[in-house]
N, C-alpha and C positions, 0 to 999 in steps of 0.2 A: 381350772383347779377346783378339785373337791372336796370340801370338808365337813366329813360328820359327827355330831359328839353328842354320847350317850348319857345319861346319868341314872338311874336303876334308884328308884323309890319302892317301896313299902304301900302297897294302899290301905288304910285302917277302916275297921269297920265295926263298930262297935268297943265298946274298952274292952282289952285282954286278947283280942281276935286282931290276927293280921294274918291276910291271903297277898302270896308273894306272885306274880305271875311274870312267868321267864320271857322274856324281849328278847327280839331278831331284827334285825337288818338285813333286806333284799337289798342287792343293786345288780341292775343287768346294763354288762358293759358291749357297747357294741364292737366288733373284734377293727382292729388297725385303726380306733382314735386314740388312741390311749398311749403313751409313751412310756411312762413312770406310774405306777402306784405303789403309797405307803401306807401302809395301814399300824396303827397303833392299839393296842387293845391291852386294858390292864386288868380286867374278866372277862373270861368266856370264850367258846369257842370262836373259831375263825374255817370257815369252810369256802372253799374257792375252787371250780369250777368252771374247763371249759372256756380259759382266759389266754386271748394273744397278746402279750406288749412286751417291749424291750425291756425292761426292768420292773421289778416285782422287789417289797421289801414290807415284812411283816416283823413287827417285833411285843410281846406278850408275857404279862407279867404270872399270868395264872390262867391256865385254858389248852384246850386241847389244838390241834389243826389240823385242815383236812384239807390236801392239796389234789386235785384230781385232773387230768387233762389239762395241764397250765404248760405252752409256748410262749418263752423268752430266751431274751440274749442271755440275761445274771438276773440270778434269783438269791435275797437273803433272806434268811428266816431265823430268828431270834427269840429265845425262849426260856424266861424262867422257870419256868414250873408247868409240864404236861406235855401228852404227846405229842408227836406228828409224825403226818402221813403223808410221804409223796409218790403218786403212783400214777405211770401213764402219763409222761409226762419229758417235754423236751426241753432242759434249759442249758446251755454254752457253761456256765460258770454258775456252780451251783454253790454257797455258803450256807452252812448250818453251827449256828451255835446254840449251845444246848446246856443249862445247869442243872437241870433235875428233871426228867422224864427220857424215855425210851424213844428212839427215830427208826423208822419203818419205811426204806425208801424200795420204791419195788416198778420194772420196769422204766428206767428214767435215762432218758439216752443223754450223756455229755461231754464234753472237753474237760473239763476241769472243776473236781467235786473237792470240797474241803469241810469238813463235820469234827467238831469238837464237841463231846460231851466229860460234864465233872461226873455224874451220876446217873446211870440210864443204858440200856443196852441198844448195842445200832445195829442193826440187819438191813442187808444190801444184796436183795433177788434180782433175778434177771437182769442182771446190768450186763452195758456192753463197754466193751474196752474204750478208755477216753486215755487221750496223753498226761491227764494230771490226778492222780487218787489219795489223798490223806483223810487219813483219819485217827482220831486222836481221844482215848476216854480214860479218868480217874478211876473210876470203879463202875463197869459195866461189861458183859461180855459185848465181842464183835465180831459178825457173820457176813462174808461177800459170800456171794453166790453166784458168778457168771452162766450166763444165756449161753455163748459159746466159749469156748476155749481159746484165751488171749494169746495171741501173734506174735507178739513182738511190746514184752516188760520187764521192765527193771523191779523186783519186788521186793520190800524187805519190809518182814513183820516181826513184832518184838511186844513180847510182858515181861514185866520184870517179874512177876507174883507168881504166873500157871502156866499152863500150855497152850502154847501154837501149833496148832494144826493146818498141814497144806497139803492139798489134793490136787494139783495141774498139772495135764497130761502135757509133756516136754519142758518142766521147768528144772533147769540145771542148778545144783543149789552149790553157794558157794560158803555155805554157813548151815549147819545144820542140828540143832540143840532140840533142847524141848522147849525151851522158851523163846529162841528167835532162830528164823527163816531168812535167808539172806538167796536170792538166785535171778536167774535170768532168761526168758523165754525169748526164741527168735534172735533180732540185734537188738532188742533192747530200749526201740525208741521212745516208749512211755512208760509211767514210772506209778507206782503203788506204793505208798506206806503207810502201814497198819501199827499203832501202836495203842498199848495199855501199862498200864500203872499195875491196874491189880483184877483185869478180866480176863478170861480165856479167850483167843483169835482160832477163829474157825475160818478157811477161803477155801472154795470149791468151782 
């Protein structure tokens, strides 16, 4: 077990003069010791790189994140305030919860994605079809973007506020409004839903 804790001072230098200088933390993990990592962080970004382990779980009170090349089983990431990015990147069971800042998730192969944001838009590039997809925002638009064209889904997208917009070649619709999207590609064995409060749903 590892544990490290920051605390961010002020150095002074003469009276009325203070030079702030920004602090980082390196750590290089070496790939399959590692089983679990948590990381807590109440400022500042968090960037992670290039990491294998079964479980991954970051949670942040203010600060950005930057997920790049991370293999795990389940990954959560937790965030009051500021971006993230997850790109290139394999994890089984992916959790996002989000209060205020934008999610950028882009190429990320999974089983089962679940992202709630109150405030902040979520864009979802190059994804590939996984059995479990929610997602869920107060007020932000929300963009999937499939790699290829899904197989075999159960889809239903829904705002109460604006438009839904759906682009899937062979999606049968069983609902068809301008606010919700209800249909079904293939049999139907994985399942997508897309919901807003008060953003526009964009899937292509």
């Amino acid at each position: 077990k590892i544990v490290i804790k920051q605390k961010q001072k002020a150095a002074k230098f003469f009276n009325g003069f203070t030079f702030r200088k920004k602090n980082s933390i390196c750590i290089a993990i070496p790939k399959k010791e590692i089983d679990k990592i948590i990381v807590n962080n109440k400022s500042g970004d968090v960037k992670i790189r290039d990491l294998v382990v079964k479980s991954i779980m970051t949670k942040g009170k203010s600060g950005d994140g930057m997920i790049v090349g991370l293999s795990a089983e389940k990954g959560e990431f937790i965030s009051q305030s500021g971006e993230l990015v997850v790109k290139d990147s394999s994890v089984q069971e992916l959790n996002i919860k989000s209060t205020t800042g934008d999610n950028y998730i882009t190429n990320v192969s999974n089983s089962n994605m679940n992202i709630t944001s109150t405030s902040g838009e979520v864009l979802l590039k190059d994804m590939t079809e996984g059995k479990s997809l929610f997602i869920e925002t107060k007020s932000g638009d929300i963009g999937v973007r499939y790699k290829g064209v899904p197989t075999s889904l159960q889809l239903t997208a829904k705002s109460n506020l604006t438009d839904v917009i759906v682009d899937l070649k062979g999606l049968k619709k069983d609902k068809n409004t301008e606010k919700i999207k209800v249909g079904t590609i293939g049999d139907a064995k994985n399942e997508a839903k897309i919901l807003s409060e008060t953003g526009v749903i964009y899937i292509d």
